[in-house]
Phi, psi and omega in degrees: 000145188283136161320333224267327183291326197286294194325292207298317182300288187323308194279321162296020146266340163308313185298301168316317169308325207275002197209149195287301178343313191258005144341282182282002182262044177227343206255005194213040176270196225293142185090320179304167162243162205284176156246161167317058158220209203249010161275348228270335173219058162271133171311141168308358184257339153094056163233143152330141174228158182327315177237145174313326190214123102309126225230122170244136189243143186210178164228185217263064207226139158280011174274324173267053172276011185269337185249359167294287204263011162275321165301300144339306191265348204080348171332269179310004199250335178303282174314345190249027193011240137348334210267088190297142149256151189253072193261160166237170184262175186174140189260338186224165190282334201304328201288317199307324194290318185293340182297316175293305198273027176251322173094001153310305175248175179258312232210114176217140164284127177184174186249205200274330187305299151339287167335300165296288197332312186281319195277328193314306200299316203253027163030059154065038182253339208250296226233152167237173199214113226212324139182197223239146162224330180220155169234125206074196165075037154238129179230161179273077176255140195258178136270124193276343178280345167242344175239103162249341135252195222250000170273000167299346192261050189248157173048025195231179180243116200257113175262173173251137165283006175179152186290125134123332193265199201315303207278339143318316146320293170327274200305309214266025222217281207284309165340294201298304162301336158290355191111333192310165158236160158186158187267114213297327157323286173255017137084019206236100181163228189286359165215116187300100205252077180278130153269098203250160166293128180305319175324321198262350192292300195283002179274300190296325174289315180277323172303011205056352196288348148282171180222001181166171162207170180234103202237179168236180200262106100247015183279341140346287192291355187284328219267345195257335173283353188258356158106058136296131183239160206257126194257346182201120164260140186304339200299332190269026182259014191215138153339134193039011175101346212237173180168127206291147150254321197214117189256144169254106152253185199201095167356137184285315181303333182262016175236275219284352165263355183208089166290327176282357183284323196293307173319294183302329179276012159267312164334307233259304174310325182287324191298313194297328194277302199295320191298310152340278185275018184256326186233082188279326191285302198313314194266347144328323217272301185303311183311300174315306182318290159345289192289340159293306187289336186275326169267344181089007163198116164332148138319129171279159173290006191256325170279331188283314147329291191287301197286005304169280164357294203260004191231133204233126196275154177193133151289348187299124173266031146058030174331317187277343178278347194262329167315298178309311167338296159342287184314297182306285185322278168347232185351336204249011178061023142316298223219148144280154195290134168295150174268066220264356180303123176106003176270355145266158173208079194261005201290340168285340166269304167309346162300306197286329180303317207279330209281305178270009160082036172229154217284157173292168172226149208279109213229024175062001234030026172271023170259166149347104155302000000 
């Protein structure tokens, strides 16, 4: 266990001695089941709150590291006082979006492409975009013995983790801008586009039947301990540097019936975030730990470092860049052009930034009227 989970534990148990309140949120935290009484969900703000549970669906990525260690730590859970979290897991996005729109989870970390597709296909009825979680943490990694630029990936196979999803999209996005084709479908043309599972990737890499890939991490760093070299980080292809990765949403039905559940777990996420990025060794440590218990094996410190590294928590979702996103599927015969107005709802993160005196953030003019 990280010291920093030790600390952090200690001190919200001082606090439950002193105060009856943090009694009952210590005595109904992550995991418990709630109990019947008029104690049972009062908020770290010391109001009742609407539900009983919440179901946060995430995946086991270091990308999602706002809900690893905000889960890890107790952050969010902290904020939902009684209100147990449910969290679940996911390896694609595709799975999460049936999950939501199933009423399995309420609340989910994912990325942007996933995100449109699920507002698109249900013509803007399933989901809200609630605020931002990660930035980056994508890279172009080679074998330096067959590629040493990037006009080298002409004729070579390059993998993806999925037809259609984010980081698919990148590419066949920067394809499309060298002048190159390829048929976004079957992957096929001046460049060999495979769409492999990232599990499956650094297997594949070391054996050669690859020659790269445009992954995001910790699988990037995985491919560069197999002596891979990283020849294109996506961020600098984007303004400042930034660009979602990772995104919050919400069932429109678990926002419009428990509004105060959704405010407090971004309380918990804005809380998660500033701890983060104020304890970066610290919170490295839990997002690993985290990731041991959902897989059964830590990060070595030669994957973990960089990619760790390479990726910057934001509550901001980075609308214009998820717009832009859009725009690439669109252009690659991915996606039909979307109507995305109305896939934000920031007005509930913007209470809490403004509330802590920090500046709002933005929704490109795709939020909710």
């Amino acid at each position: 266990m990280p010291a920093t989970r030790t600390t952090l534990r200690r001190s919200l148990a001082t606090a439950a001695a002193s105060s009856l309140l943090a009694v009952a949120l210590t005595a109904c935290g992550y995991g418990s089941q709630a109990e019947e009484d008029d104690t049972e969900n009062l908020s770290a703000g010391g109001e009742k709150l609407s539900a009983d549970t919440v179901k946060i669906g995430y995946f086991p990525n270091l990308t999602h590291a706002t809900a690893l260690v905000g889960i890890q730590e107790g952050l969010i859970a902290k904020e939902l006082g009684g209100t147990t979290v449910k969290p679940s897991t996911f390896n694609a996005g595709p799975s999460e979006i049936e999950a939501l729109n199933a009423g399995s989870i309420d609340i989910g970390f994912i990325g942007p492409s996933p995100a449109v597709n699920g507002y698109s296909k249900s013509k803007g009825q399933s989901l809200r975009i609630i605020g931002g979680s990660a930035s980056g943490g994508v890279k172009l990694v080679v074998d330096p013995k067959k590629i040493k630029t990037l006009d080298d990936l002409r004729g070579k196979k390059i993998a993806t983790p999925q037809l259609g999803n984010t980081q698919d999209v990148a590419f066949l996005n920067w394809i499309s801008e060298k002048g190159w084709k390829v048929d976004a479908q079957s992957g096929k043309g001046d460049v060999s586009v495979v769409r492999s599972d990232n599990k499956v990737t650094p297997d594949a890499f070391r054996s050669g039947s690859l020659d790269g890939a445009w992954v995001p991490e910790p699988t990037a760093s995985k491919l560069v301990a197999e002596g891979g070299k990283v020849l294109l980080d996506e961020s600098t292809l984007w303004p400042d540097d930034k660009f979602v990765i990772t995104n919050i949403i919400v069932s429109q039905k678990f926002l419009s019936e428990h509004p105060d559940v959704v405010e407090a777990v971004l309380r918990g996420t804005v809380n998660t975030n500033k701890w983060i990025n104020a304890n970066r060794d610290e919170a490295k440590a839990s997002a690993n730990a985290a990731l041991e218990e959902l897989s059964g094996k830590a990060l070595p410190a030669e994957v973990l470092d960089p990619a760790w590294e390479s990726i910057r928590i934001t509550d901001d979702p980075l609308a214009a860049t998820l717009e832009a996103q859009a725009g690439h599927a669109v252009k690659a015969g991915l996606l039909e052009e979307p109507d995305l107005r109305g896939i934000y709802d920031l007005k509930p993160l913007n209470k809490i930034l403004k509330a802590a005196g920090r500046p709002e953030v933005a929704d490109a003019g795709l939020g909710v009227k």
